[in-house]
C-alpha positions as CSV (number, residue, x, y, z in Angstrom):
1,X,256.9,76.0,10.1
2,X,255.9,79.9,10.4
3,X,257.8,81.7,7.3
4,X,258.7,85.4,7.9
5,X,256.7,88.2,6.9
6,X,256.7,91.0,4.2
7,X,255.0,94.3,5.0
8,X,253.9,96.3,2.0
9,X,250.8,98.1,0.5
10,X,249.3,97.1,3.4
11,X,249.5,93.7,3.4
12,X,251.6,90.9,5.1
13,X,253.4,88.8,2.2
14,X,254.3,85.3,3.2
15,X,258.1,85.0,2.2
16,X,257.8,81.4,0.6
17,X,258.5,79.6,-3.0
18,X,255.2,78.0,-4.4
19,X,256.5,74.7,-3.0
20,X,256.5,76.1,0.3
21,X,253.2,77.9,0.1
22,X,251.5,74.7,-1.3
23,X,252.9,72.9,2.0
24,X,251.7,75.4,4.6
25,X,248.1,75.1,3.2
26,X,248.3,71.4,3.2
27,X,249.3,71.4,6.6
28,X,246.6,74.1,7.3
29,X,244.0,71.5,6.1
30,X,245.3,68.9,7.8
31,X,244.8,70.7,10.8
32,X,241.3,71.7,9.6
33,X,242.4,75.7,10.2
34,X,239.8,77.3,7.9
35,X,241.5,80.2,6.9
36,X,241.5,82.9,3.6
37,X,244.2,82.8,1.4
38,X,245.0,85.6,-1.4
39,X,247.2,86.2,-4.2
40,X,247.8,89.5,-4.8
41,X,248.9,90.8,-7.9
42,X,249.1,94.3,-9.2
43,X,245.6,94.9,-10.5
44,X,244.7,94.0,-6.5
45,X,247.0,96.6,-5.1
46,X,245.1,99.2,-7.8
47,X,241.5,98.1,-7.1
48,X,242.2,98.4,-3.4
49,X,243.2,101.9,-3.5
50,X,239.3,102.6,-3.9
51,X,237.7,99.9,-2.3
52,X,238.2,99.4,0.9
53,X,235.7,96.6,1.6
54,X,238.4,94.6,-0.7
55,X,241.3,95.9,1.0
56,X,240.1,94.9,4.7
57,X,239.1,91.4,3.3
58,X,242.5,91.0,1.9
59,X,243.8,92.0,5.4
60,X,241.4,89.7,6.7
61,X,243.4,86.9,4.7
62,X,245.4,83.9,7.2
63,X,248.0,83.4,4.0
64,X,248.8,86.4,1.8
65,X,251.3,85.9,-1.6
66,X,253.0,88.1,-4.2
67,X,251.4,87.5,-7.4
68,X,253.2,89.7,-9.9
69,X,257.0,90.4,-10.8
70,X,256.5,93.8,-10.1
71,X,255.5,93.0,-6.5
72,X,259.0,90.9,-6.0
73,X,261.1,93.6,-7.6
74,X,259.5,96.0,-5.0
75,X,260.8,93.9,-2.3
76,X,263.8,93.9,-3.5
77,X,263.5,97.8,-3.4
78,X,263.0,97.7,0.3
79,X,265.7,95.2,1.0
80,X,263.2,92.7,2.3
81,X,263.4,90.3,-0.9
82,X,260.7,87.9,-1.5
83,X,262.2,84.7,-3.4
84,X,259.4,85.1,-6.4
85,X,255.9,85.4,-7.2
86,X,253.3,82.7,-5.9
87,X,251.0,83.0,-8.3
88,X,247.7,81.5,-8.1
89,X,247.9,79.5,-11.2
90,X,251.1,77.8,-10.0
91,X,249.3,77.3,-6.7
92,X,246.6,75.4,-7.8
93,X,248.5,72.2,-9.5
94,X,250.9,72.6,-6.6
95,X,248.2,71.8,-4.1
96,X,246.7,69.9,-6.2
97,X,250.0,67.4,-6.2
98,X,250.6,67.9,-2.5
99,X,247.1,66.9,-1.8
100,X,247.0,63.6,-4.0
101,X,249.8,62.1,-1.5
102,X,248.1,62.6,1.5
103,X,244.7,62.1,1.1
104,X,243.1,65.8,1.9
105,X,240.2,66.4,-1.1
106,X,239.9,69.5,-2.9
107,X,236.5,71.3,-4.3
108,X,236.6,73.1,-7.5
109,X,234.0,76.2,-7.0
110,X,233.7,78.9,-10.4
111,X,234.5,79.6,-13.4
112,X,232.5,79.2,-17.2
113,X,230.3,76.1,-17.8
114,X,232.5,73.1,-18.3
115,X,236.5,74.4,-17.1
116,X,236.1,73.8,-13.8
117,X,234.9,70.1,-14.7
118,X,237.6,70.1,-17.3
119,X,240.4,71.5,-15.0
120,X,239.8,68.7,-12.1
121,X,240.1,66.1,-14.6
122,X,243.4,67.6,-16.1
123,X,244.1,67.9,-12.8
124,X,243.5,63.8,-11.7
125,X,245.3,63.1,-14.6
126,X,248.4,64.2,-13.4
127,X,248.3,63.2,-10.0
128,X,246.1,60.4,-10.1
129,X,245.6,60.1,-6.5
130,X,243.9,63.6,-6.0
131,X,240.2,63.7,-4.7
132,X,238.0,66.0,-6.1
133,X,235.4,66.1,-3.3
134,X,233.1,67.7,-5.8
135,X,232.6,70.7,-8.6
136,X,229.4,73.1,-9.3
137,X,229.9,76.5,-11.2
138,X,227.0,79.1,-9.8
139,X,225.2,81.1,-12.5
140,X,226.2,84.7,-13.1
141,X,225.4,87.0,-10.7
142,X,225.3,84.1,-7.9
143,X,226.4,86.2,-4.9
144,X,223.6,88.2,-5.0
145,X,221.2,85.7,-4.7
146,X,220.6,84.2,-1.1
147,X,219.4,80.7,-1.9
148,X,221.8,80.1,-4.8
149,X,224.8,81.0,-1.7
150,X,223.0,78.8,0.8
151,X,222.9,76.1,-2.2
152,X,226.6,76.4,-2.9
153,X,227.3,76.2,0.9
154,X,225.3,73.2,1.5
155,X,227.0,71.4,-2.0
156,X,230.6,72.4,-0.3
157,X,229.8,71.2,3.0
158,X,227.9,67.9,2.0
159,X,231.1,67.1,-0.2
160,X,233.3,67.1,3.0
161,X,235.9,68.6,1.2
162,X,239.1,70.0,2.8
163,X,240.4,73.0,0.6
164,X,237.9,74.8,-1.7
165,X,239.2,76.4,-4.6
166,X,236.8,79.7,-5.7
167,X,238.1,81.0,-9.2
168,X,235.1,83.7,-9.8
169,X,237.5,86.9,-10.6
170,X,238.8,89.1,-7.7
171,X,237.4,90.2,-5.8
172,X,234.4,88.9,-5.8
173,X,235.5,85.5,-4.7
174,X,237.7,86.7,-2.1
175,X,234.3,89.0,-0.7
176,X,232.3,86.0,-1.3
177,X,234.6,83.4,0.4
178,X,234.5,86.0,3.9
179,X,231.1,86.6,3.6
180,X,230.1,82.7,3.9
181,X,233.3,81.6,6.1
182,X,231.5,81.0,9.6
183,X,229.1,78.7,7.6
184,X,231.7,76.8,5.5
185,X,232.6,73.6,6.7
186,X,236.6,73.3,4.8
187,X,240.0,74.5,6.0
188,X,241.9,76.7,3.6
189,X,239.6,78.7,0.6
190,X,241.7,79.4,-2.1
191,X,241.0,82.8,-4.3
192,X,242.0,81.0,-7.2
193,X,241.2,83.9,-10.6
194,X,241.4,82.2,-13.9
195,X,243.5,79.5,-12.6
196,X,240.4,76.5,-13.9
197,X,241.0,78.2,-17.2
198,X,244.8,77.4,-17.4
199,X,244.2,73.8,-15.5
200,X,241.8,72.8,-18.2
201,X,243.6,73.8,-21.3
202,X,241.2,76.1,-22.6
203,X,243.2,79.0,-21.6
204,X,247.0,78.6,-22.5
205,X,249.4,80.6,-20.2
206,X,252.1,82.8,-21.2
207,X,255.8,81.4,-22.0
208,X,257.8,80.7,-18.9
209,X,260.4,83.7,-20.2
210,X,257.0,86.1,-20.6
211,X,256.5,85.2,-16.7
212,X,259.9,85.8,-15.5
213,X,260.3,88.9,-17.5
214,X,257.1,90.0,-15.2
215,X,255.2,90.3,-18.9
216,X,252.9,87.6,-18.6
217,X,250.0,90.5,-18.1
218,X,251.3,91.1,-22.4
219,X,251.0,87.5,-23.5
220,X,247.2,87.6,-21.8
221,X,246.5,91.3,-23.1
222,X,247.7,90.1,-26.4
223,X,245.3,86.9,-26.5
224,X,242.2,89.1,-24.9
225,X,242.8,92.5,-26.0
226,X,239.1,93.9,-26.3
227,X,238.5,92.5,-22.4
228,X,241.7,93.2,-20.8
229,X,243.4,96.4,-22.3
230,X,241.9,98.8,-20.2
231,X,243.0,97.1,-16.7
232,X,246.3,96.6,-18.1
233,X,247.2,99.7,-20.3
234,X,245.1,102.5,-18.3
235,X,243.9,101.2,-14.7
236,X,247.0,99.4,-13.6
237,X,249.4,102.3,-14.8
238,X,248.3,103.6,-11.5
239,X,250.3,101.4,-9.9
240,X,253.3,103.2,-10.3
241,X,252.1,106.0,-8.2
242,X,251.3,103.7,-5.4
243,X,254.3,101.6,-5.4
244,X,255.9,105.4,-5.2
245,X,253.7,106.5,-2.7
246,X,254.2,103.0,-0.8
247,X,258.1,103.6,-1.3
248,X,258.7,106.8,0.2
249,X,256.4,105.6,3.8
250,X,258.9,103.0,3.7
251,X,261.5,105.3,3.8
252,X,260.0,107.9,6.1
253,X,259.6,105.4,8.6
């Protein structure tokens, strides 16, 4: 059930719908594969450009899906069209259906006192036949400390679950998730963002119309201007240099 493969900015992008992508981790956990999988999105593609640690770990990644509009209209660019973004807060109740037909369990691993809690419930509320092999979210500045790692590892492990969902904010939780994979015991680890935050309610995410326009980055701006108008307004604006940059290998080659 291999899907073919989109090469851009470095990275192989899984040509799939969200359906499909939710299916090929399933059947990844089913087959115990433990395996990275990334959504990248424009802010990704930027922070890479000067940290390469992230760029090889995203490389590193067994699934890899277009998170953005802009990303989709770039491979339409290229003529190698991807049929539209996967986004990681799409992914999450997607799997999260999948999973509560077939009996795989999922572990909810991040995000701000309470969402993560919150979002699982949400979550077993819509498909009531979900298991939630178990929830913790680590105190700030968690991957720095050693035996607050090996605690999080052991809680994962002991919980036997089969897909772990990490929404700690790129890229930490993608670094993270690498940097503790040989002594995980799931399949697929999910870099997951602030994809708790939407699950639980306590976010609310952009219009459907704001997400196909490729504006949902606006609606969120708009809601948290003082933390998010620098990455979207000046650090992302340099992604029209490196899709341009990205454009012209194409062509050269």
């Amino acid at each position: 059930m291999s899907k073919p493969l989109v090469l851009m900015f470095g990275l192989p992008f899984t040509c799939c719908t969200t359906q499909e992508a939710g299916t090929l981790i399933i059947k990844a956990a089913k087959e115990k594969q433990k395996c990275l999988v990334v959504t990248p999105n424009v802010d990704h593609l930027v922070q890479m450009a000067d940290d390469l640690e992230m760029r090889k770990v995203f490389q590193q990644a067994r699934f890899c899906f277009a998170d953005g509009m802009p990303l989709v209209w770039f491979s339409r660019l290229i003529r190698a069209p991807l049929p539209g973004r996967v986004t990681g807060a799409d992914l999450l109740p997607e799997i999260a259906e999948q999973a509560s037909t077939c009996g795989i369990s999922v572990y909810f691993l991040g995000g701000l006192p309470g969402v993560a809690e919150a979002a699982s419930i949400k979550l077993q509320e819509r498909f009531p036949g979900l298991k939630v092999a178990g929830v913790y979210c680590p105190p700030f500045g968690f991957e720095h400390d050693q035996a607050e790692c090996a605690k999080i590892v052991a809680k994962v492990n002991q919980s036997g679950a089969d897909i772990l969902f990490v929404g700690v904010g790129a890229p930490k939780q993608e670094k993270w998730s690498v940097a503790h994979m040989d002594q995980l015991e799931v399949g697929p680890i999910l870099g997951v963002g602030a994809s708790f935050d939407f699950a639980s309610g306590m976010i609310k995410r952009a219009p459907v119309v704001f997400q196909k326009l490729g504006a949902e980055w606006f609606w969120r701006m708009m809601k948290e201007p003082g933390r998010l108008w620098k990455r979207y307004l000046l650090r992302d604006s340099r992604f029209v240099l490196i899709a341009f940059q990205e454009w012209m290998r194409i062509r050269s080659e």
